[in-house]
ZAROTOR-812679 format. One record per residue: residue number from 1; residue in three letters; x, y, z of N, C-alpha, C in turn. Coordinates in steps of 0.05 Angstrom, whole numbers, padded with zeros to 5 digits, always signed. Example, Ala and Ser with C-alpha at 12.3 -4.5 7.8 and 13.67 -1.06 7.14 Angstrom:
  num  residuo    n_px    n_py    n_pz   ca_px   ca_py   ca_pz    c_px    c_py    c_pz
    1      Ala  +00264  -00114  +00156  +00246  -00090  +00156  +00264  -00066  +00156
    2      Ser  +00257  -00045  +00142  +00273  -00021  +00143  +00258  +00001  +00157
***
This chain:
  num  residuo    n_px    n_py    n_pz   ca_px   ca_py   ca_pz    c_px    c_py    c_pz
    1      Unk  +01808  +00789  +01565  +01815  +00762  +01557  +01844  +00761  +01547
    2      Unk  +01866  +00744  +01556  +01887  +00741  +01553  +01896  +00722  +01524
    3      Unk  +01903  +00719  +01504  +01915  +00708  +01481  +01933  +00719  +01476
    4      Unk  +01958  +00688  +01481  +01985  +00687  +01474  +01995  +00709  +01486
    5      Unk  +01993  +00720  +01508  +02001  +00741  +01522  +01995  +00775  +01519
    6      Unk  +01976  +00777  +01497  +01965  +00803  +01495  +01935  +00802  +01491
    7      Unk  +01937  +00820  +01514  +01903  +00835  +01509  +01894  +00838  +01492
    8      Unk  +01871  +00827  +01485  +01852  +00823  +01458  +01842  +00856  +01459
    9      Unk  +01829  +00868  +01485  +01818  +00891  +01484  +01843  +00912  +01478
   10      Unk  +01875  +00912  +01480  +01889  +00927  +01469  +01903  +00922  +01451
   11      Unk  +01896  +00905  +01429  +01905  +00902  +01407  +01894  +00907  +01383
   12      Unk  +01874  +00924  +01392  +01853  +00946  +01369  +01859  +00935  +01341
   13      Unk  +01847  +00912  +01348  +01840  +00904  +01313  +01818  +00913  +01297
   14      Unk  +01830  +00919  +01262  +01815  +00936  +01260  +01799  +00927  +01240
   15      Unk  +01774  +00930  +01233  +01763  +00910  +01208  +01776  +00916  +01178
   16      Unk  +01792  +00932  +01181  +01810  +00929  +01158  +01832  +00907  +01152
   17      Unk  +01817  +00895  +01133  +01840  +00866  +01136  +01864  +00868  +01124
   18      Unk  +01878  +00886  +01118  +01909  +00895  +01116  +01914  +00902  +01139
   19      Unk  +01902  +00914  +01156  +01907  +00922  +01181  +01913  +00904  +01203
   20      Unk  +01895  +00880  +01200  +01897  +00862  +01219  +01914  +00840  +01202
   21      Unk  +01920  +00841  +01181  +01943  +00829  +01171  +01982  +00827  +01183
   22      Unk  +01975  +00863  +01181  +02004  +00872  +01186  +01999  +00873  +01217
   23      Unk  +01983  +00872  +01239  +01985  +00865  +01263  +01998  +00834  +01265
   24      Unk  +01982  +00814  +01254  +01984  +00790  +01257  +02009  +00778  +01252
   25      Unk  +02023  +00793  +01225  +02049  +00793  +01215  +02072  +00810  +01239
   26      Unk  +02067  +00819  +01250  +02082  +00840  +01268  +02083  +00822  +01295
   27      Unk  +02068  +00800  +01303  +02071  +00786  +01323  +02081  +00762  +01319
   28      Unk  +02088  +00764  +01294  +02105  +00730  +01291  +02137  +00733  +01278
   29      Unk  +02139  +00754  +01273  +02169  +00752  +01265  +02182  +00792  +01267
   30      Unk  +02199  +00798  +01261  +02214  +00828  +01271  +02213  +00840  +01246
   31      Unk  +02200  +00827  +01226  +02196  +00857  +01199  +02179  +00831  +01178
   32      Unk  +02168  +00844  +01155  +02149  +00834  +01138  +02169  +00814  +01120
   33      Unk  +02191  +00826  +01111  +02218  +00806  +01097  +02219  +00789  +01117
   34      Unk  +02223  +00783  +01140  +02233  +00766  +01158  +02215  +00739  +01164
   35      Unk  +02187  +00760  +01161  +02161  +00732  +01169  +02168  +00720  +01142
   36      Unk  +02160  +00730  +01118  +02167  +00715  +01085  +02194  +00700  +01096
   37      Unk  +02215  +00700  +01099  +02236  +00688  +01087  +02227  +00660  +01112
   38      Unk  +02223  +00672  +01147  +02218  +00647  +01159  +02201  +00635  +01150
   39      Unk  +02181  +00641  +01143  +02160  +00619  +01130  +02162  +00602  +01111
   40      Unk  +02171  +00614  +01096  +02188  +00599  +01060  +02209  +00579  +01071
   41      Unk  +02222  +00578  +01092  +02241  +00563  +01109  +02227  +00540  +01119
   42      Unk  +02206  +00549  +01137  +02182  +00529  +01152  +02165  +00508  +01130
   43      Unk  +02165  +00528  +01106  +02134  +00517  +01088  +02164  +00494  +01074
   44      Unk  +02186  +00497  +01073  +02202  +00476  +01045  +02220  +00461  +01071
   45      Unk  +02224  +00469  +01092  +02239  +00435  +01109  +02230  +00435  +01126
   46      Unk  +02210  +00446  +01143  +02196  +00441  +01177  +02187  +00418  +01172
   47      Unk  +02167  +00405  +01160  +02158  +00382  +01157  +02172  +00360  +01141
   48      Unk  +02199  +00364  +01141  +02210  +00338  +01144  +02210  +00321  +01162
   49      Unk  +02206  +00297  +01162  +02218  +00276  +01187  +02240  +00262  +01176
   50      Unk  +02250  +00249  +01201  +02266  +00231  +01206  +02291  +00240  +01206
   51      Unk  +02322  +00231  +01208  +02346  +00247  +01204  +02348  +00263  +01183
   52      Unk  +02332  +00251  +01165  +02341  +00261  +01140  +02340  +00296  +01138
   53      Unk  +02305  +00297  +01149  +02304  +00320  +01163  +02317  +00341  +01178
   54      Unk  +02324  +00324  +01207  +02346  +00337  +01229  +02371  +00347  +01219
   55      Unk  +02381  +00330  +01192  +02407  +00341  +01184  +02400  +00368  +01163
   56      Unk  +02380  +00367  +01151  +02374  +00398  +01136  +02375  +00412  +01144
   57      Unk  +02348  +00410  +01162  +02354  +00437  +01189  +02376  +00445  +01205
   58      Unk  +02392  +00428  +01212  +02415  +00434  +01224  +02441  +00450  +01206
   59      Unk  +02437  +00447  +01180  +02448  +00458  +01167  +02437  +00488  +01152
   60      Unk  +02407  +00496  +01150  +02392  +00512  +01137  +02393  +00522  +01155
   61      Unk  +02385  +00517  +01183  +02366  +00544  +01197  +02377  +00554  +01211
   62      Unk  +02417  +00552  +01201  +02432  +00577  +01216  +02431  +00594  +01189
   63      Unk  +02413  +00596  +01169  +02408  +00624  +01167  +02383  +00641  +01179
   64      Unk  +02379  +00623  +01195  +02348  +00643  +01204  +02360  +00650  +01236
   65      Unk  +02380  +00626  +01257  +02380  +00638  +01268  +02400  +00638  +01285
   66      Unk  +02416  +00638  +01310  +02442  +00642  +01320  +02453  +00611  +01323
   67      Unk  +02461  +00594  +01311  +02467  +00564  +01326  +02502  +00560  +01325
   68      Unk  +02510  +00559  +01361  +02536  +00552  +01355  +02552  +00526  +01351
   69      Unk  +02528  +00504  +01345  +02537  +00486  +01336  +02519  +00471  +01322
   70      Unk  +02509  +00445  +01322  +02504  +00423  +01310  +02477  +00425  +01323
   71      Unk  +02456  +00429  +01317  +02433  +00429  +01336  +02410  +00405  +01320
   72      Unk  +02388  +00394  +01347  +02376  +00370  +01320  +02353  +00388  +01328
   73      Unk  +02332  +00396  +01303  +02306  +00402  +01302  +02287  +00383  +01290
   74      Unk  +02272  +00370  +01312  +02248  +00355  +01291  +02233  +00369  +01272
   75      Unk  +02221  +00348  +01269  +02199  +00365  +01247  +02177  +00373  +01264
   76      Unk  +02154  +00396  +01247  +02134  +00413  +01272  +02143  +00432  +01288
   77      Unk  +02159  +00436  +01294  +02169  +00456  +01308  +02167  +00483  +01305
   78      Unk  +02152  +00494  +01321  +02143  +00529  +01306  +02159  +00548  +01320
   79      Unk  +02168  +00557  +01301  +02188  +00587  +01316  +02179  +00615  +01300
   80      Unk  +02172  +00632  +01327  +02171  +00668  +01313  +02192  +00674  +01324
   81      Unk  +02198  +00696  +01311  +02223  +00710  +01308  +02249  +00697  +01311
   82      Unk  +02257  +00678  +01290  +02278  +00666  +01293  +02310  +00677  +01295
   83      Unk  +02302  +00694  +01293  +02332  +00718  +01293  +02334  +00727  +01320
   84      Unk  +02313  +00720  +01341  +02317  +00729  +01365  +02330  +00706  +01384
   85      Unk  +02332  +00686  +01364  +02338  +00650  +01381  +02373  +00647  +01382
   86      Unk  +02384  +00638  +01403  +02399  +00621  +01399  +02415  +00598  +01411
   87      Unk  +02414  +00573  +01399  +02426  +00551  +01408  +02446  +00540  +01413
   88      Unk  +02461  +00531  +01443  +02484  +00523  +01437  +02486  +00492  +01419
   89      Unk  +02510  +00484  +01430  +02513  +00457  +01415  +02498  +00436  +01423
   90      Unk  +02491  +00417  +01411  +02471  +00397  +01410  +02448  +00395  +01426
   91      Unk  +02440  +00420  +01421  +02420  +00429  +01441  +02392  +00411  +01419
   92      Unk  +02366  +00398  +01428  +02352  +00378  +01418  +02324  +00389  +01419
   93      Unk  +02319  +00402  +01401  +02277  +00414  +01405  +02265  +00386  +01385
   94      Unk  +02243  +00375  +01408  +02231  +00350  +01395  +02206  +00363  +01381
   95      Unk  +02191  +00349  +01365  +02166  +00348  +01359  +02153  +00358  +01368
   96      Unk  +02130  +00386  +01360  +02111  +00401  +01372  +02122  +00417  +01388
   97      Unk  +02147  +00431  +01393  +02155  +00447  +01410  +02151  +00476  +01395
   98      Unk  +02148  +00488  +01415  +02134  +00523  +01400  +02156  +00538  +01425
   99      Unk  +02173  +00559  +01396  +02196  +00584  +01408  +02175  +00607  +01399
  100      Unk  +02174  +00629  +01420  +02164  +00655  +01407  +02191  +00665  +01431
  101      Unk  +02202  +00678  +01409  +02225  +00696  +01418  +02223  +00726  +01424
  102      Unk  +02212  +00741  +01415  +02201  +00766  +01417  +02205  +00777  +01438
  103      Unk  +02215  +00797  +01452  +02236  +00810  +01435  +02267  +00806  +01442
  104      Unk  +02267  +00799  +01466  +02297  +00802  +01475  +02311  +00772  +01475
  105      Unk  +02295  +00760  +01468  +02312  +00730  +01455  +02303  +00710  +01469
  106      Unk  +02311  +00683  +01467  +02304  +00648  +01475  +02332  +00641  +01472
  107      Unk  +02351  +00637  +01488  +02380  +00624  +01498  +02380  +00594  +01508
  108      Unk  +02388  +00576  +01495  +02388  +00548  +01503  +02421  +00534  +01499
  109      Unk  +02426  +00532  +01531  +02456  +00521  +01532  +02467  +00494  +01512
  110      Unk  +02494  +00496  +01510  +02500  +00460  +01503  +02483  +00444  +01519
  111      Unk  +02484  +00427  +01497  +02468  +00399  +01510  +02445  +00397  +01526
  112      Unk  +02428  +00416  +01513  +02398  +00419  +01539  +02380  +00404  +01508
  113      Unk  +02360  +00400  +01521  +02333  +00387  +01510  +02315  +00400  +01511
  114      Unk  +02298  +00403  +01493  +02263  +00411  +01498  +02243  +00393  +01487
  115      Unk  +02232  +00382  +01506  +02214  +00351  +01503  +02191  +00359  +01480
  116      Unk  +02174  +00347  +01476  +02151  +00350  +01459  +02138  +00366  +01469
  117      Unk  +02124  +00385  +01458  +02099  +00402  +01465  +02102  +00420  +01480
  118      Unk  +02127  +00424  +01490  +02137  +00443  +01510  +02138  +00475  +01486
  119      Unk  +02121  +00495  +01499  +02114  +00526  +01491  +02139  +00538  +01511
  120      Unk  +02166  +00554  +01496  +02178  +00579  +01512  +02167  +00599  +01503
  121      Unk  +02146  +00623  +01513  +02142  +00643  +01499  +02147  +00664  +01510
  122      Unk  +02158  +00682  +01496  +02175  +00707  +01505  +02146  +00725  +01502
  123      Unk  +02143  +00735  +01483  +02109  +00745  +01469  +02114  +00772  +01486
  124      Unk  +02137  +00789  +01489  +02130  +00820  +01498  +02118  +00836  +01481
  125      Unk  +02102  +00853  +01477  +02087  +00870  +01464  +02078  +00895  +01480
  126      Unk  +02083  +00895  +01493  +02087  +00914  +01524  +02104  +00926  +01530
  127      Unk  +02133  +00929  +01521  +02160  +00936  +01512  +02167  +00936  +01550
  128      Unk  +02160  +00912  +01558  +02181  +00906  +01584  +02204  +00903  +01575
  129      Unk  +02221  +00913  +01594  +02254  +00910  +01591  +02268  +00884  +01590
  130      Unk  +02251  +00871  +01605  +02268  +00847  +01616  +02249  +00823  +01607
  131      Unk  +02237  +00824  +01577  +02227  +00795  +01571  +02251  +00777  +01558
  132      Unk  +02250  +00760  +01562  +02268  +00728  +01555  +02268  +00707  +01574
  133      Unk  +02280  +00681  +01564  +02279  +00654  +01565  +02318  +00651  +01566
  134      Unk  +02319  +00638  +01589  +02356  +00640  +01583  +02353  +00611  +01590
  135      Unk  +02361  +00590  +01588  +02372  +00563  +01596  +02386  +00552  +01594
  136      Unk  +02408  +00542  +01616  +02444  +00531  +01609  +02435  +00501  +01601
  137      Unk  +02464  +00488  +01602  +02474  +00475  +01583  +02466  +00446  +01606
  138      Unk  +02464  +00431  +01589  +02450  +00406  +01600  +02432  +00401  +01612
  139      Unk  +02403  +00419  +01612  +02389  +00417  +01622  +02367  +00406  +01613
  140      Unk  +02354  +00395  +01618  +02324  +00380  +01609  +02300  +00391  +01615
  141      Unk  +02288  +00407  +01593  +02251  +00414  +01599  +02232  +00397  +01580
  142      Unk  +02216  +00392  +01608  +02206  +00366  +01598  +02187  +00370  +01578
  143      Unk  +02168  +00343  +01573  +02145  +00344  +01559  +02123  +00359  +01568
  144      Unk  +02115  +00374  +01554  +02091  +00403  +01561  +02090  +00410  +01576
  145      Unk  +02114  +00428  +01584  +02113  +00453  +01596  +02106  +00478  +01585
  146      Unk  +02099  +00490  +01595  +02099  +00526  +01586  +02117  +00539  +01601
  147      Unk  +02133  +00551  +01588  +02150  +00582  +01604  +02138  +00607  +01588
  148      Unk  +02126  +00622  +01603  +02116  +00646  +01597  +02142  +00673  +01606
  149      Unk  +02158  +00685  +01590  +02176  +00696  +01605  +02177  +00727  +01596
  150      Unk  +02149  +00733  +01604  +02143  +00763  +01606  +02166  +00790  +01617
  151      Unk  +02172  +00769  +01641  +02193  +00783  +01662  +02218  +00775  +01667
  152      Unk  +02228  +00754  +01651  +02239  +00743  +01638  +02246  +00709  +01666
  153      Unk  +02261  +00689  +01649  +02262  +00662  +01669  +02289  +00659  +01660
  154      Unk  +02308  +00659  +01676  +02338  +00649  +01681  +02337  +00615  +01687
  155      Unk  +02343  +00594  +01679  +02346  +00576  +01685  +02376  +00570  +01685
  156      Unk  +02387  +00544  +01701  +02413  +00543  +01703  +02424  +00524  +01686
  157      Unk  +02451  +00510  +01695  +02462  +00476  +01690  +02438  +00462  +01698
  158      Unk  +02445  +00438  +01681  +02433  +00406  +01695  +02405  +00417  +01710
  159      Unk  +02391  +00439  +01702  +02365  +00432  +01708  +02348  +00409  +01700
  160      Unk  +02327  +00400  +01715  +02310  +00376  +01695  +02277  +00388  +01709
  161      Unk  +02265  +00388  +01685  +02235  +00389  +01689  +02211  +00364  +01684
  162      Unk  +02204  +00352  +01691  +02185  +00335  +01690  +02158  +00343  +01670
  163      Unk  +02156  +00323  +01661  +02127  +00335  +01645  +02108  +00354  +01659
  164      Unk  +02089  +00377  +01643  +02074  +00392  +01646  +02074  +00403  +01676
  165      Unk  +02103  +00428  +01673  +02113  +00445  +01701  +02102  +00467  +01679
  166      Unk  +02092  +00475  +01689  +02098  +00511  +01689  +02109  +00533  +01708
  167      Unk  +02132  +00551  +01679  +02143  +00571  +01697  +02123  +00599  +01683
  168      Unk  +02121  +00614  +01706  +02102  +00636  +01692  +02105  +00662  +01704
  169      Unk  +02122  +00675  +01678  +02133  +00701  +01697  +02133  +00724  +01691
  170      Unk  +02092  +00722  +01704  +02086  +00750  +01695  +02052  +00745  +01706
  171      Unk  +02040  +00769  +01716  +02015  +00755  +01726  +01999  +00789  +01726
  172      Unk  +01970  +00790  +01737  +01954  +00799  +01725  +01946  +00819  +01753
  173      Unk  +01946  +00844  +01745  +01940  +00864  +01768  +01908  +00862  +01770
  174      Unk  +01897  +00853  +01794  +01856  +00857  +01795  +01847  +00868  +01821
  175      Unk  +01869  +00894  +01832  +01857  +00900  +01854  +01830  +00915  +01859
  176      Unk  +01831  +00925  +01838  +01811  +00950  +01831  +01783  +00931  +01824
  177      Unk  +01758  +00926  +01838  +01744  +00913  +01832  +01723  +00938  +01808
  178      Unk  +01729  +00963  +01803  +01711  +00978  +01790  +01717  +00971  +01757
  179      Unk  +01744  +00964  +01752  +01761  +00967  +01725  +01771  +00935  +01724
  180      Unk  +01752  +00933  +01703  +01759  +00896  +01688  +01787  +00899  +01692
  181      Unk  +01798  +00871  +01687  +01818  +00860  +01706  +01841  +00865  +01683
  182      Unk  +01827  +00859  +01654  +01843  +00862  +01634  +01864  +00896  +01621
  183      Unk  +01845  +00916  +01637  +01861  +00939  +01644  +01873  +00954  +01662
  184      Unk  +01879  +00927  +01678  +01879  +00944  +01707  +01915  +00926  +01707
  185      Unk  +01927  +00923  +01673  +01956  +00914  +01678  +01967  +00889  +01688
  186      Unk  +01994  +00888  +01686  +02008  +00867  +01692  +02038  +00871  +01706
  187      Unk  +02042  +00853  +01718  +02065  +00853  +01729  +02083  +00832  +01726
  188      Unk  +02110  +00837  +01727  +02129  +00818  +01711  +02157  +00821  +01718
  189      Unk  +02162  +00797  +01743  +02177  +00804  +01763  +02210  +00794  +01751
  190      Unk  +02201  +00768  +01736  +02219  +00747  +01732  +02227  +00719  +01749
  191      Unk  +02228  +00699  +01736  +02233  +00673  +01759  +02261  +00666  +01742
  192      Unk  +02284  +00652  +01771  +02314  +00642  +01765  +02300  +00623  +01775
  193      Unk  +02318  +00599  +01765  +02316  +00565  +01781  +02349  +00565  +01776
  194      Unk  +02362  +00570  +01805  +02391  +00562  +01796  +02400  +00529  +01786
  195      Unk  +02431  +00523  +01784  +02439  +00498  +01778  +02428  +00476  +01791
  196      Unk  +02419  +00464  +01775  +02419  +00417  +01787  +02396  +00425  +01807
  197      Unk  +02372  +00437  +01798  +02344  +00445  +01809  +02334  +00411  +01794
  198      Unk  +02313  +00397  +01811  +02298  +00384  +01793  +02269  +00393  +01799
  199      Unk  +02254  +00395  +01780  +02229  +00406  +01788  +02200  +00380  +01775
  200      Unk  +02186  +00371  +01790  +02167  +00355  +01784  +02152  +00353  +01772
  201      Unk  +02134  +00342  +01760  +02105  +00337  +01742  +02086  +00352  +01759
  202      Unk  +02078  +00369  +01737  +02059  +00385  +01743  +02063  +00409  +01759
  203      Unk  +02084  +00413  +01770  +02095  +00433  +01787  +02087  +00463  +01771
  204      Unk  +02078  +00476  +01791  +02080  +00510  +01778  +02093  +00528  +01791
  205      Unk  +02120  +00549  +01789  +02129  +00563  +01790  +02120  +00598  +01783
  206      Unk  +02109  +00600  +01799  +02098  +00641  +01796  +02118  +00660  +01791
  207      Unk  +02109  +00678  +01786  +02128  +00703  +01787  +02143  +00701  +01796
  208      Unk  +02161  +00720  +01808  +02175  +00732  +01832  +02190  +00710  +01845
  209      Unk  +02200  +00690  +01842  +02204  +00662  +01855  +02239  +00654  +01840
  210      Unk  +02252  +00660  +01864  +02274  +00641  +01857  +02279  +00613  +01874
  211      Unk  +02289  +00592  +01856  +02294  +00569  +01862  +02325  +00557  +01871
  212      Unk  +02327  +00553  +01901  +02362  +00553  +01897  +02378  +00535  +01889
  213      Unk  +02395  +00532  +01887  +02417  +00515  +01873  +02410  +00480  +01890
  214      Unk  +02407  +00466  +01872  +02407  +00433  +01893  +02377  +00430  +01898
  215      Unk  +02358  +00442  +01890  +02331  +00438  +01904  +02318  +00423  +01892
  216      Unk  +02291  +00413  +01902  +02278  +00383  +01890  +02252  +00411  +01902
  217      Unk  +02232  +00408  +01875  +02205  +00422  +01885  +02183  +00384  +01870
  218      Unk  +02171  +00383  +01890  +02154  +00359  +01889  +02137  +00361  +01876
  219      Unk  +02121  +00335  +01849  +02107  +00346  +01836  +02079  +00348  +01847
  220      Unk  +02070  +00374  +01831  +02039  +00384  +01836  +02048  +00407  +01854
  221      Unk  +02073  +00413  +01859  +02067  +00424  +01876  +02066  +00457  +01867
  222      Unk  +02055  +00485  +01882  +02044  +00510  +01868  +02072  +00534  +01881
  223      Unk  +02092  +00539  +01875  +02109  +00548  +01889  +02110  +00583  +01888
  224      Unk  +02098  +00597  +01907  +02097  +00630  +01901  +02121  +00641  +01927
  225      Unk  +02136  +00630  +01931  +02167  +00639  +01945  +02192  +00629  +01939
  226      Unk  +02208  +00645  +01947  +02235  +00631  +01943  +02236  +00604  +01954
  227      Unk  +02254  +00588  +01942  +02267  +00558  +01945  +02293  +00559  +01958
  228      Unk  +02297  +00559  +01988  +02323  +00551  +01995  +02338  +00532  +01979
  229      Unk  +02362  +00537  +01978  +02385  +00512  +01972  +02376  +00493  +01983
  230      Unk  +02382  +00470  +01969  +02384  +00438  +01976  +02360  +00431  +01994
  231      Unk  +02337  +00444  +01989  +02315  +00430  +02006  +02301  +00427  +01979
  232      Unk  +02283  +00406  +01996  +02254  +00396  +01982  +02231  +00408  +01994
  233      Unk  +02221  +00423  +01971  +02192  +00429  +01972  +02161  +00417  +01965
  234      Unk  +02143  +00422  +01975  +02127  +00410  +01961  +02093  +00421  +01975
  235      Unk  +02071  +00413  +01964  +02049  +00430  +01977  +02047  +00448  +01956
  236      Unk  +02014  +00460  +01968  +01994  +00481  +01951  +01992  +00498  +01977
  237      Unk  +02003  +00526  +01984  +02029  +00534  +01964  +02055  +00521  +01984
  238      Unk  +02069  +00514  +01956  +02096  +00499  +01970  +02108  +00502  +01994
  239      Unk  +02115  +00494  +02013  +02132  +00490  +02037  +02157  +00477  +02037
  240      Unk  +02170  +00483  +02052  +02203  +00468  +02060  +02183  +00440  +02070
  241      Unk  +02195  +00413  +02060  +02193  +00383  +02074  +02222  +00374  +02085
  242      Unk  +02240  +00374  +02073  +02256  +00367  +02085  +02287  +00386  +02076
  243      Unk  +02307  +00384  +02085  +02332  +00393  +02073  +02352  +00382  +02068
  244      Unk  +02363  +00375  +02045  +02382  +00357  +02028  +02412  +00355  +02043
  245      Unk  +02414  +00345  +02066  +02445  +00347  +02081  +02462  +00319  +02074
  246      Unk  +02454  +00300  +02060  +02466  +00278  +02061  +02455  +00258  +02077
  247      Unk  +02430  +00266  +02100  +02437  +00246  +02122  +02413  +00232  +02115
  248      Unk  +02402  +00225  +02103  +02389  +00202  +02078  +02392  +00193  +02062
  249      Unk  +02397  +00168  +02069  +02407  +00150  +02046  +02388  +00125  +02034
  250      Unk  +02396  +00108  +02018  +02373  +00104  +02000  +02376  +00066  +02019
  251      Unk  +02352  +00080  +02036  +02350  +00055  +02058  +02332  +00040  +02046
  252      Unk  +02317  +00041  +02025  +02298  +00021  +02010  +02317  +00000  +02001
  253      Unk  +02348  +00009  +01993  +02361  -00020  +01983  +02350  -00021  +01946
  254      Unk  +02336  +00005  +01932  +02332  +00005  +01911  +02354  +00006  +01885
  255      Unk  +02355  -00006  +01874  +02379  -00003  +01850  +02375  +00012  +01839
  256      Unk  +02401  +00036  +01844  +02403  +00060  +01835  +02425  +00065  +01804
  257      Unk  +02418  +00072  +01774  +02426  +00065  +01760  +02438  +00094  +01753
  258      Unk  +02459  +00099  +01730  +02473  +00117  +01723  +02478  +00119  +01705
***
């Protein structure tokens, strides 16, 4: 059984409840001082609202964690390991958004967004090399998404995600039908979506999957290969539909706004 990215069967909890204390403590922040001080941070301004809020945090929680500028945090917002985070400038986490940074960090360009309810979770415990969340500067992930970035997910510029995409990059070895599926490992290849990708509602992105620069993946759709440049994808599992050359134009006569 999989929770928050680790095996319940290898996380030998032990009925000693100091034991399963300092486990539980050990998956939410990088030392026992660190969970205390983030929490004491969370428990006296997380639940602020309104600016009044956005401007505390923006000023308090560059001591918890890397911000090179002016960043707005709503209130609700749950972050582990905040020392592993960092934000460029006016980078915007709304309401209900959940960071687990662990271990090799959560990177969010200038001017990117993270909509409501949207989960980045890094959650290595496996000591893969290559867990993290990187995302440039202007980009938009929408309302409830998950990025699972076991193997880690490169995102570019001017990406935009549509509500509830998942990127998921990291998946479950079950060849062996003798050995439950839960010990038989994982694999964790990593997914890129290069620059000015838009990716649709509901769309899921697998492992191993890069997305090229200019591409439109259609929503719903399940994508387990690479994304040429400037085409549109779409389908279970995704296919090339067409390819972005210019020579369609917007023959509906629809008012296109900017």
């Amino acid at each position: 059984m999989e929770v928050d990215g680790c095996l319940v069967s290898r996380m030998h909890v032990s009925d000693n409840a100091a034991q399963a204390l300092a486990l539980y403590i050990r998956r939410q922040a990088s030392s026992p001082f660190r969970y205390l001080l983030e929490q004491l941070f969370f428990l006296l301004l997380g639940w602020i609202p309104t600016a009044l809020g956005i401007g505390i945090r923006a000023v308090l929680y560059r001591l918890l964690m890397q911000m090179n500028g002016i960043a707005a945090i709503e209130n609700n917002v749950r972050i582990c390991y905040a020392d592993s985070i960092r934000l460029g400038r006016n980078v915007y986490l709304d309401q209900g958004v959940y960071l687990h940074a662990s271990p090799n960090g959560i990177q969010i360009g200038d001017n990117s967004f993270v909509m409501h309810g949207s989960v980045l979770h890094v959650y290595n415990f496996r000591n893969l090399p290559h867990a993290f969340i990187q995302i440039g500067a202007n980009s938009l992930i929408g309302e409830m998404n998950v990025l699972r970035g076991q193997g880690g997910i490169t995102i570019g510029n001017r990406v935009y995600t549509a509500p509830l995409v998942q990127m998921l990059a990291v998946n479950h070895v079950f060849n062996d039908p003798s050995v439950p599926m839960v010990d038989q490992g994982i694999t964790a290849d990593g997914i890129v979506v290069e620059d000015d990708v838009w990716i649709g509602a509901g769309a899921i992105v697998t492992d191993g999957v890069r997305i090229g620069r200019g591409a439109v993946v259609a929503a719903g759709a399940v994508v387990t290969g690479d994304v040429p440049p400037y085409t549109v994808v779409g389908g279970v599992p995704a296919k090339v539909l067409r390819v972005i050359d210019g020579s369609v134009s917007n023959e509906s006569g629809r008012p296109v706004y900017y």
